[in-house]
N, C-alpha and C positions, 0 to 999 in steps of 0.2 A: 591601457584599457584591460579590464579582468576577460580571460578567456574562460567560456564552458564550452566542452563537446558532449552533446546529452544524447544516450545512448539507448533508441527507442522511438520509432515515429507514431507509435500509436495517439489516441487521447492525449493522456496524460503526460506523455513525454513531450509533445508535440506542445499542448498548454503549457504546460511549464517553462517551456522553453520560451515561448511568449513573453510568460514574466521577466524570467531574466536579463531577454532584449529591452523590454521596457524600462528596465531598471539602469540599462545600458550598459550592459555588458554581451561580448561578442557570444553568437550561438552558431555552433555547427552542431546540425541534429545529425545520425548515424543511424543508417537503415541498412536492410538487406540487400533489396528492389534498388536495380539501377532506376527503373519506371517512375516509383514514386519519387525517389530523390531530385529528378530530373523536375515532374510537375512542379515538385515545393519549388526547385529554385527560378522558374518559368512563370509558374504562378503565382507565385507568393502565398499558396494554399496547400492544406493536405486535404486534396479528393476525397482520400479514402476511408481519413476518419473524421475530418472537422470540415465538413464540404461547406462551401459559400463565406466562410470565416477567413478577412487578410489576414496572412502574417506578416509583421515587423520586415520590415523592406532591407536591415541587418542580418536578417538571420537565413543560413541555407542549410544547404544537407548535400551528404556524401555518401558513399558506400567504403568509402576507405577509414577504417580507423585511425588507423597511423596519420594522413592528414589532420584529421579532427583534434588529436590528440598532443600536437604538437603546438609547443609551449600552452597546452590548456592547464589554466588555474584549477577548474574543478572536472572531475570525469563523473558526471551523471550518470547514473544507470536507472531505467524504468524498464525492464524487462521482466519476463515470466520469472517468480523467484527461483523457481526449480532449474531455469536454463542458465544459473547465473556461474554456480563453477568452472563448467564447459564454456563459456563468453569468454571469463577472466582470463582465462587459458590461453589465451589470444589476443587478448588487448593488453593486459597487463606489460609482458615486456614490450609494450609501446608507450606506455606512459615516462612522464619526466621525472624525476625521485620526488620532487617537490609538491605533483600534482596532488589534490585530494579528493577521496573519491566518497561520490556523494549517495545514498542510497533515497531513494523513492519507494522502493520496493514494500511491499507489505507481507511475507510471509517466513514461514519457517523451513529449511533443509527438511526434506523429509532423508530419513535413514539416519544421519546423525543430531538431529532435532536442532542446529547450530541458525544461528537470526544473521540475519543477512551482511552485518558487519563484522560477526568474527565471519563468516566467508572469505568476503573483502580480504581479510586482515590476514586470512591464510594462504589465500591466493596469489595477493600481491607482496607480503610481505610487509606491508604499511603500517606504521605505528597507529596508535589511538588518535594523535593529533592530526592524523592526515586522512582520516573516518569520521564521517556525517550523515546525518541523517535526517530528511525532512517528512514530518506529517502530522495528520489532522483533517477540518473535514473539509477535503481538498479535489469535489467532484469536477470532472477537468472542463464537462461542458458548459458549466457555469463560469468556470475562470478564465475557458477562450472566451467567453460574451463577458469578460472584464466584469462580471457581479464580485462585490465583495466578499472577501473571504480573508481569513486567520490559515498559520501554520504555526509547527514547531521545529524551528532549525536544531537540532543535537549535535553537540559533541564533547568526547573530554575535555576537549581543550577548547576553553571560550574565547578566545582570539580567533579562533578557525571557527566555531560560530558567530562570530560576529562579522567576522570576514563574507560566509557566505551570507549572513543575515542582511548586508550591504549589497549586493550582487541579487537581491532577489527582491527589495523593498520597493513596491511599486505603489501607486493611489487606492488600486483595490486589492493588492494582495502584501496584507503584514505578516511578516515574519517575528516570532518571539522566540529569544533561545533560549537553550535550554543542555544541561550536562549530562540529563540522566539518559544515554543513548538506550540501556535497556529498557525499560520503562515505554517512552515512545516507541520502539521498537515492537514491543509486543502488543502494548495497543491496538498497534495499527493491525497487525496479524489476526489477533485475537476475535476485534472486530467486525473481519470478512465471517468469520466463522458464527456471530450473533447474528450478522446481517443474513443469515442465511437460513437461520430459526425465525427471524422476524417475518421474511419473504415468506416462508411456507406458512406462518401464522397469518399474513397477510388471504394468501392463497388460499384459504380455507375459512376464511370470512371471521377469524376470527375477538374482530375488534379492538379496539385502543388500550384495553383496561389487559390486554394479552398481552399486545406488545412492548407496554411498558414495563409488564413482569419483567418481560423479555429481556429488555433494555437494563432493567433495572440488577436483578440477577446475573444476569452477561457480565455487567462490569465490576460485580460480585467475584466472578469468578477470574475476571484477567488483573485484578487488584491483588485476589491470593493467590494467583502464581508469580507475578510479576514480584510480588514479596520475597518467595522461595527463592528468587533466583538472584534477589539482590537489586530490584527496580526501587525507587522513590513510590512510597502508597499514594500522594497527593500528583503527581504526574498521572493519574488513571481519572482526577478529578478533572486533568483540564484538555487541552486544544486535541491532543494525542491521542486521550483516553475519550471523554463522556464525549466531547464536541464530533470527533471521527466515528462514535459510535452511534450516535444520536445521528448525523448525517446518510449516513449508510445504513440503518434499520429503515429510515422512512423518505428516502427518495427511491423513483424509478430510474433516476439518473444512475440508481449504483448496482451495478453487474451482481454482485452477491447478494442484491435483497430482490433483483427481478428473480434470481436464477432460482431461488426459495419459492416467489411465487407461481413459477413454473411447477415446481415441485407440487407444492400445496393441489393450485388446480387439477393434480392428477399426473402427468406429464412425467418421463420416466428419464433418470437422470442424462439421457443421451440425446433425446429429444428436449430436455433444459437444455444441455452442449448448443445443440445447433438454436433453437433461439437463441442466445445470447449471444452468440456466433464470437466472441472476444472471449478471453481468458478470465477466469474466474478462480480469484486468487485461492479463496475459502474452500473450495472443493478438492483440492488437493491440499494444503497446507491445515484442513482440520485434522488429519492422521498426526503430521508433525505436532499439532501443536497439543494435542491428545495425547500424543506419546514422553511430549516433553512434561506434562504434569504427572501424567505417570511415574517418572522418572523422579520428580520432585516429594509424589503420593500426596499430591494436590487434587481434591475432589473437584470437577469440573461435568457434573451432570450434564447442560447445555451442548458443551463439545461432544461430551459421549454421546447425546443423543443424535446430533449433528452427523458424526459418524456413521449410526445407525442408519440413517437414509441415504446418506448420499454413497455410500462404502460398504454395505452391510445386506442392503435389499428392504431395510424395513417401511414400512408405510409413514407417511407426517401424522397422521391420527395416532400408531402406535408411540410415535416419540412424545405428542402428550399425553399419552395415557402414561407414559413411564415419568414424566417428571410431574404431573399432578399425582402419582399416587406415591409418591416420596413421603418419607415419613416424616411428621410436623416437628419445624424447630426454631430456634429463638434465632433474630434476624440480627445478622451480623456484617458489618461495611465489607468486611470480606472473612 
């Protein structure tokens, strides 16, 4: 039987993990909290983020890595992107050589602008073919209640996406794979960062014919960097790019586009923190991923403006007045 130890009991790690058991393969979730580990494996539920929802009568939780991890086929990670060095740091020499390790995550290193699988790749030492990557629009409270829903398994090597692409196919949740890890990768990054323009266009009443600018321009701009850096431009058309972005600009299910309309409403980025009270990928990894087009001299208005509020002090009124008073020009896929 394929072993996962999925590293993260929040949401999404905790959903996810869901899938995989349904697909039938063994799951050890990996938390901090003796507490909560204890409820999951007691209850069959996580209290604390997906209360009154069973989980898979297979699947438990630890606080020990090292168990989890032993003979695990994949090491999942759904953790804060920015805490992921420091993690690795630690579990790494407890993985098997052969494990591969799977990223969830959606953000960019801030300080060295690096995407979450050269991390991986630097921390553990692990080749391309033992780096994965799953996403798309993948909101977790919708996939613990089994709604259907698409993903994008990555990796260089398609044997090890199809590998995990088996380990994770269930009746509502498809998996499609796919090679271009960078590409999905920054989508998914990129993304939090639109959903975060959309939320505050949301929050300031500013209608559908906004957000589709929004929407539309957003994957304008993760198209031409994702080009810069060597992504697939048709990977931003599908599950990874429009589908994850599309999801995340207009659910309240998704933590970057409430946190926006936090914003919007007025609400000062501290007081969005605690509303949202969960981690919000986009608010820290729009510096990263601002810096990383910089870096590339990749025009990315959106981000900049994004910046500007959440990092900067500026008001959401002033961030449209600085991208509606843009100078007019001919529209281009990216």
């Amino acid at each position: 039987m394929t072993r996962a130890a999925v590293f993260g009991t929040g949401n999404w790690g905790t959903a996810f993990g869901m899938v995989l058991a349904d697909a039938g393969t063994d799951v050890t979730l990996v938390g901090r909290r003796p507490e909560l580990a204890d409820a999951i494996n007691a209850r069959h539920e996580n209290p604390d983020y997906l209360p009154g929802v069973a989980l898979p009568e297979g699947m438990r939780a630890t606080t020990d890595p090292a168990e989890a991890l032993r003979d695990a086929d994949f090491a999942v990670l759904v953790i804060p992107s920015q805490t992921l060095r420091a993690n690795l740091a630690e579990w790494a020499p407890l993985a098997d050589s052969r494990t591969v390790w799977v990223s969830l995550m959606k953000g960019v290193e801030l300080g060295t602008c690096m995407r979450m699988s050269e991390v991986i790749a630097e921390c553990t030492g692990a080749e391309a073919k033992r780096i994965a990557v799953v996403s798309g629009p993948n909101l977790a409270r919708e996939i613990a209640a089994r709604k259907p829903a698409a993903a994008v398994v990555a990796s260089e090597d398609i044997a090890v996406a199809e590998e995990l692409q088996k380990a994770c196919h269930t009746q509502y949740f498809r998996p499609y794979t796919n090679t271009d890890v960078v590409g999905c990768e920054l989508g998914g990054a990129i993304k939090n960062v639109i959903g975060l323009a959309a939320g505050m266009a949301d929050g300031m009443g500013l209608g559908d014919n906004a957000k589709g600018t929004l929407i539309t321009r957003g994957l304008a701009e993760a198209t031409r960097l994702g080009v810069a850096v060597g992504a697939d431009p048709y990977t931003f058309s599908g599950l990874a790019g429009l589908g994850d972005l599309v999801a995340t600009c207009g659910s309240s299910l998704s933590r970057n586009h409430m946190f926006g309309v936090h914003l919007g409403r007025g609400l000062t980025v501290d007081q969005a923190t605690a509303e949202v009270r969960q981690t919000t990928e986009g608010v820290k990894s729009c510096r990263s991923v601002l810096a990383l087009a910089e870096r590339h001299d990749v025009d990315m208005p959106i981000a900049r403006a994004v910046v500007g509020v959440v990092h900067e002090g500026h008001a959401p009124k002033e961030m449209l007045a600085a991208l509606m008073a843009r100078s007019a020009k001919s529209e281009g896929l990216y």
